[in-house]
N, C-alpha and C positions, 0 to 999 in steps of 0.2 A: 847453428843456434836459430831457432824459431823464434821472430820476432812477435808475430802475433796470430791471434785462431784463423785458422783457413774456414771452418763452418760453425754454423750457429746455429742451434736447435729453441726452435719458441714454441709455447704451445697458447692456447687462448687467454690461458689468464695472464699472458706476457712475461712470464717467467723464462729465462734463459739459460742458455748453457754453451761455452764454447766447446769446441772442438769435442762433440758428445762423441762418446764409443758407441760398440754397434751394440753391446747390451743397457745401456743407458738408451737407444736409442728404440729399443725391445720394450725396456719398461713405461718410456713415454708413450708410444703407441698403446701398451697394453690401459696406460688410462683415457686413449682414447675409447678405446675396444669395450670399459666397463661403462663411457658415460663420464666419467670425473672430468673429460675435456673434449672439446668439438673437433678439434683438430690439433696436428704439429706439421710445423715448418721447417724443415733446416734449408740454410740460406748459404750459399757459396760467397764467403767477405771477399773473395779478389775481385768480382764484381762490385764496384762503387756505385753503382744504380741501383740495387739491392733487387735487380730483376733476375737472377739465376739463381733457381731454387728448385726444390723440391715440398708438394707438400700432399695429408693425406687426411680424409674425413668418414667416418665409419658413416655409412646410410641405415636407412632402417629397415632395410634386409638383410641386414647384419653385411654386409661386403663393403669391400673400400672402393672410394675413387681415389688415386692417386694424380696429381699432375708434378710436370715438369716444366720449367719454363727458364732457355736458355738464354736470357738475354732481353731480345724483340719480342714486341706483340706476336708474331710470323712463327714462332721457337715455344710455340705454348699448348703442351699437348698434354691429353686425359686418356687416362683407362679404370677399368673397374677390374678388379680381380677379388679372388672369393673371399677372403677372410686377412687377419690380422698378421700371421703369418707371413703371407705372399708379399701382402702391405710393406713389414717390414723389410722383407729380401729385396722388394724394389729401392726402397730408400735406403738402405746400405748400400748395396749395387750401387746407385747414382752417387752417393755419398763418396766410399772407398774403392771402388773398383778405377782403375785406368781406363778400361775399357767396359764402361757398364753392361749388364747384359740385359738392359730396361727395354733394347730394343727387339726384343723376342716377342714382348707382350703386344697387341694389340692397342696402337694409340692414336685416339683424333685429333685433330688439329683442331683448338679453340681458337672462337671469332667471338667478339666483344663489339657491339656498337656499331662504329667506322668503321672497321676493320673491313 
């Protein structure tokens, strides 16, 4: 018995969802994809710091950046890939996979500030 959502999907206008499917999670993106929102987040709850996530923002080349961020400032990496699509296969992959296959893509390590 599941006591409570393992992930949480927000998107800008702070609307939520637990433990979103992968086509709920198709559809969110796709209103990023037309413009109805800036971005979506799913958030890994077993993290109490609310710092392991995933999230993703359509540019205005039409391509996504996606990031990850495991934890630590150190665990926080970006990639761009082509379209909504890809977008989505990365955040399910991080989402539902065991062993994500996020690491095929091309990702930098983001530096903030101090860092």
């Amino acid at each position: 018995m599941q006591l409570g959502a393992i992930l949480r999907a927000q998107n800008e206008s702070g609307q939520t969802w637990d433990d979103p499917s992968e086509d709920l999670l198709f559809m969110l993106i796709e209103d990023v994809e037309r413009g109805d929102e800036a971005f979506l987040i799913v958030e890994d709850l077993a993290d109490s710091t609310g710092q392991t996530y995933v999230q993703s923002i359509r540019m205005s080349d039409g391509t996504f950046d996606v990031e990850r961020r495991e934890g630590t400032p150190d665990r926080h990496y970006a990639t761009n890939v082509a379209d909504m699509r890809v977008a989505h296969a990365v955040v399910t992959s991080w989402a539902f996979d065991a062993a994500p296959k996020v690491e095929s893509l091309v990702w930098s390590q983001l530096r903030f500030g101090d860092q």
